[in-house]
N, C-alpha and C positions, 0 to 999 in steps of 0.2 A: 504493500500500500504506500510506504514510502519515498520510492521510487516513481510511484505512477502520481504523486498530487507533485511531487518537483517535477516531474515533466509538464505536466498539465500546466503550472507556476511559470517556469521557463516558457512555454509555449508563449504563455499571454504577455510574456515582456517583462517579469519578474526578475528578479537579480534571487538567486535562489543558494543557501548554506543546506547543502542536506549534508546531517551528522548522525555517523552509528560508530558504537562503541568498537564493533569489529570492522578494522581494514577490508577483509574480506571481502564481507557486505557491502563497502559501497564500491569494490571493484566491480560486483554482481552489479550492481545498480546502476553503474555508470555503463555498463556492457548493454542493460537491458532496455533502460532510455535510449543508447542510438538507436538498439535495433529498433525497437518500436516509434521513434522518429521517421528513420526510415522504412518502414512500413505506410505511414501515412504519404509518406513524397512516393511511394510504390501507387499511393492512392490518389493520388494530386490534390491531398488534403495540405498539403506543404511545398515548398520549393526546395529543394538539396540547402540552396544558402541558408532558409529559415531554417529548416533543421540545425545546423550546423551554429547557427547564431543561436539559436536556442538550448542545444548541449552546451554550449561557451561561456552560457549566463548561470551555470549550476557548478559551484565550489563543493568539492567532496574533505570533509572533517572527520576524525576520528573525537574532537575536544569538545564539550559542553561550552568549556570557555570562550572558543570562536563563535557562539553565537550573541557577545555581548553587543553588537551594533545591531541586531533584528528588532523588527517595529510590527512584526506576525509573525509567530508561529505557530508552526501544528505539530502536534507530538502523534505519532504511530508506533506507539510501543506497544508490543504483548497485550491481550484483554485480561489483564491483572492488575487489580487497582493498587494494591502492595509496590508495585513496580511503576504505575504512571502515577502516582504519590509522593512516591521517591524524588522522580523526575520534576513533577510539578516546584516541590518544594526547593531543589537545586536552581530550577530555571528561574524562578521568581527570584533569587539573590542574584541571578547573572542579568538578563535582560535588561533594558529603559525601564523606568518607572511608568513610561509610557504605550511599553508593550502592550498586544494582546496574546494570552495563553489560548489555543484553541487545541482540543483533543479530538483525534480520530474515533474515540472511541464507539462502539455497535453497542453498549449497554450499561455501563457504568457513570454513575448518577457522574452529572457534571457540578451539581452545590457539594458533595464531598470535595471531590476535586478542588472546585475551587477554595474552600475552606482551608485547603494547604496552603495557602497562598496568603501575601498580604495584599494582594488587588484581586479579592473576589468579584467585584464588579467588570474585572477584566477578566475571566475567564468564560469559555462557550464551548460550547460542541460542535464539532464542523465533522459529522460522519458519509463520509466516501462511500460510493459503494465500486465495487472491484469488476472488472479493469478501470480506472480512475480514469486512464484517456478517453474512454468509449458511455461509460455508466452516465445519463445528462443529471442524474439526482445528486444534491446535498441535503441529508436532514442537518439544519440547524437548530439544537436544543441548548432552551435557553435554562442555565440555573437559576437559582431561587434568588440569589446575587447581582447577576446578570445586568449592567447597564442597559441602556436602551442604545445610546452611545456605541456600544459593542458589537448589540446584536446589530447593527444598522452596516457598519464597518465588515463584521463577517458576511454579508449579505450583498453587499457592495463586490466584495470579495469572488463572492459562488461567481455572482454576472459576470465578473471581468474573466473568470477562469470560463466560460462558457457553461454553467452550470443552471441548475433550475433548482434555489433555494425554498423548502418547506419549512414553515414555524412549527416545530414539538417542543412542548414543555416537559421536563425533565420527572423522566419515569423509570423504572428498570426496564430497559429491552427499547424505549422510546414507541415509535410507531414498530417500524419494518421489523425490530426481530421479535418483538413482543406477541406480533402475528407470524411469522414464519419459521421462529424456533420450534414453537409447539406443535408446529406441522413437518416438520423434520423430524422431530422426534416420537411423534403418534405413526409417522412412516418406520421409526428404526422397530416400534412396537410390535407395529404388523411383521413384519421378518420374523422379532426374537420366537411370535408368537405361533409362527408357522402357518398364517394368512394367507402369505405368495412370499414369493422371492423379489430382491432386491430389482429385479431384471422386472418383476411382473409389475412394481410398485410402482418404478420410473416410467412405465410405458402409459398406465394408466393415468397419469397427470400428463405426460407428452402427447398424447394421441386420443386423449379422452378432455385435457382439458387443455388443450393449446401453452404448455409449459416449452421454454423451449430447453428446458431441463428437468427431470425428475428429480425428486426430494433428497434421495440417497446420493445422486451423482453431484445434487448441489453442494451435499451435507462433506462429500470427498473432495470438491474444489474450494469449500471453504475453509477445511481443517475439521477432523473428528476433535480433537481436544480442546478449537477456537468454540465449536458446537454444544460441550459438558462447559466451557465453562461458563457459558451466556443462560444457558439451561441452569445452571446454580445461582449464577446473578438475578435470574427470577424467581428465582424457589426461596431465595433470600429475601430480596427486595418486594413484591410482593403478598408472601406470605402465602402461598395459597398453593398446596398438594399438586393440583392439576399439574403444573410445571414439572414434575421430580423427574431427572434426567431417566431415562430407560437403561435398567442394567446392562442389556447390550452393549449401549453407547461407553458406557462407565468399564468394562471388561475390553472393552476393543482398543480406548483410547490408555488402559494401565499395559494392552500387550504391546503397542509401540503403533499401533494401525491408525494414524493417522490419516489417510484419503492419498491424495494427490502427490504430498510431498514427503509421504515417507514409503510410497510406490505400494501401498497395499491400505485399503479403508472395506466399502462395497463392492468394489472393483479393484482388479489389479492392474498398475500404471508401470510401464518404462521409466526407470530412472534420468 
């Protein structure tokens, strides 16, 4: 996710510091911005130059501390609020007093978040949805903190990125996963339960209900373990049984069967 809102950033004429802890990662990152740059000049959604001027406006960091001159940021870290907690609280002593904190986060309440902070009225939600170049949705969820000033500025933000901004007020799961988790996971039900197979479940929403993906194949492109933990964030945050992750889910994601990126979820995937 990372990598695709700094493209997306760069694209619209942003001067863009994208920073992760591992070197590694932002070599992946910087590899996967060109290609998919050039993917779009394959599309004549771009010109070779724009492309090219747009990877050029994206500085790759390994230091929190190189982000002291940013006036927005968005943090995409892990869906663990222990860990963007962390982050929050480091970036608030780094940033302008004039920054704003915005998190990618898919379900973790953004008035905790901002609560780390000593500019709660500057912090928001700005959740992406994936591929970040192609996806036109941003839920904007605003904390209980939340200036108006902010939300007006994150919003300003979506338009210029090409985006098409929604107002959600801050809830576990927000809109989209609060309705699509529990449909992912009433899909892992039917499997543990011996209903149909994973094969028969996706076909039924792709060909029954014009998905252009099944639940299970979504559930492997988004992460089994990104999946238990959004399912826990609502079993948490709103209190209410319905949500309780499906033991399946919970046995798949302790045996390492993460979906897509650990090559075996519902499906088994090419490394």
């Amino acid at each position: 996710m990372g990598n695709g809102i700094a493209h997306v950033c760069a694209r619209s004429g942003l001067i863009v510091q994208l920073c992760d802890i591992n070197p590694e990662a932002l070599t992946r990152a910087s590899q996967t911005i060109r290609s998919n740059l050039a993917r779009e000049v394959a599309k004549q959604k771009l010109t070779a130059q724009q492309a090219d001027e747009a990877h050029a406006r994206i500085t790759f960091s390994s230091s929190l501390d190189d982000l002291a001159t940013a006036t927005f940021l968005i943090e995409a870290a892990p869906e663990r609020f222990d860990l963007k907690a962390n982050l929050f609280t480091q970036l608030d002593r780094i940033l302008p007093p004039t920054a704003i904190l915005a998190s990618n986060t898919s379900s973790i309440s953004i008035t905790k978040l901002a609560a780390q902070t000593q500019r709660p009225t500057q912090v928001i939600g700005l959740h992406f949805f994936n591929p970040v170049p192609v996806m036109p949705l941003i839920e904007v969820i605003r904390g209980l903190q939340t200036s108006t000033e902010t939300f007006t500025a994150a919003s300003n933000l979506a338009h210029r990125l090409g985006k098409t901004p929604i107002e959600v007020n801050d809830a576990a799961g927000f809109v989209s996963n609060r309705v699509l988790m529990p449909l992912i996971n009433e899909a892992i039900f039917t499997v543990m339960e011996g209903v149909a197979t994973a094969e028969a479940v996706d076909q039924v929403f792709v060909l029954g209900m014009a998905h252009p993906m099944g639940p299970l194949a979504l559930a492997d492109f988004i992460g089994l373990d990104v999946c238990l933990d959004i399912m826990r964030i609502l079993v948490d945050g709103l209190g209410d049984p319905k949500y309780r992750p499906c033991p399946l889910l919970i046995r798949m994601v302790d045996a390492g069967w993460l979906g897509r990126k650990s090559g075996h979820g519902f499906y088994t995937y090419e490394k």
